[in-house]
Structure formats: C-alpha cells, structure tokens
N, C-alpha and C positions, 0 to 999 in steps of 0.2 A: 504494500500500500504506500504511496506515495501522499495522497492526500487524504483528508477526512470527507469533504465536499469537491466536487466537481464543477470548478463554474464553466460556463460554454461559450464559444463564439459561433452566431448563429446568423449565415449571409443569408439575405432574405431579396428579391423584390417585387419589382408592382409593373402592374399594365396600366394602372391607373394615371390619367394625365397629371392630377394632382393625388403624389402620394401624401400629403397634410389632411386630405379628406378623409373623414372616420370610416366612412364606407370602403377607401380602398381594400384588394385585395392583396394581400403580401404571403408571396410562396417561397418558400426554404429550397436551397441550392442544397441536396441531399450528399453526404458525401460517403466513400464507399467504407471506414470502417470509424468513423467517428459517430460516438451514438448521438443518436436521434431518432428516429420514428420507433414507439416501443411495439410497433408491434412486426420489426424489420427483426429477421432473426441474427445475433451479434456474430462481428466476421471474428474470428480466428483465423491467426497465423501466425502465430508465436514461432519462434522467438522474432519474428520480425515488424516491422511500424509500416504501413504507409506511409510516407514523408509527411505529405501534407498534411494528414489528417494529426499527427504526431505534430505536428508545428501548430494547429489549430487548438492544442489543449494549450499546447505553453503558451502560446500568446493570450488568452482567459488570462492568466496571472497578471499580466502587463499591459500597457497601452499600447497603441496604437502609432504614439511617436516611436516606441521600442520595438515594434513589430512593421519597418513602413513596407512589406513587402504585403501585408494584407490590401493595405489599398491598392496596389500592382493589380492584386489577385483580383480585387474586385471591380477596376476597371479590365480585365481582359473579360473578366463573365458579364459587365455590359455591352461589350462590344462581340461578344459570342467566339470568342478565340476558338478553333476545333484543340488545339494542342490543353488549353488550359480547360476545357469542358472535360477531355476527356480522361481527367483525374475525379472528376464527379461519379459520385452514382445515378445521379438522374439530375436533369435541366429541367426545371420546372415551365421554359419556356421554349422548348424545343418545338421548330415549326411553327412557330409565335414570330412575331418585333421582338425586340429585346426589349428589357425591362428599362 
C-alpha cells in the first residue's frame, strides 16, 4: 500500500457550446488500466504500469504546474491526436467534433 486514499485525475469533456451551462454534458476520456468505471472489470498486469495511467495517479498528489505534461495531454485529446487516443481505453467522442 502506498496510500491510505486515492485521489484521481479525471479528463472529462463537453459537446456542449457552452460548457459553464448546468445542462452541459461532460464525458470521461476512459483510460485503459486506471480505475474508473466500477463496473469495468480491473486490468492486471503486474508487475508492470501503463505509463500513462501510472503518471495519472502521481500527478493527483501535485498540480498541474508540476505535472505540465497533463495539459500537453489534454490538448492532443482536443485536437483528436490518433497517436495520443490510442493510449485510451475509449474516446468518448469518437466519430463526434471534438470536445
């Protein structure tokens, strides 16, 4: 055990023209073994990490000045990069605009 609690970083977005409206919808960019969806059965593959998903816990501990490769990451997933998608488990906007 490393920690007691889990905090998350949790990439989200909207089709919505205004995401500040209550209404928008906002959809999780799923990744392939960082949890999330409890009902996604958990990846195993010890002894080994995903990179990303492995860097997506440590950066939870720290900001975002300390982490600036998150915002990299999250403008290639609005600009739909195929390279940076396809470390995701699913695009919630695939065959969509981008968010």
């Amino acid at each position: 055990s490393i920690t007691k609690e889990r905090t998350e970083v949790i990439l989200q977005g909207t089709s919505s023209l205004d995401p500040n409206d209550p209404t928008a919808v906002w959809e999780e960019f799923e990744f392939k073994c960082k949890p999330g969806d409890l009902r996604r059965r958990p990846c195993l593959i010890s002894p080994y990490h995903y990179r990303l998903d492995w860097l997506m816990w440590f950066a939870a501990f720290q900001t975002y000045e300390q982490n600036e490769w998150i915002i990299h990451l999250a403008g290639k997933l609005l600009a739909q990069e195929e390279g940076t998608l396809s470390l995701l488990a699913t695009n919630p906007f695939a065959g969509r605009d981008p968010p």
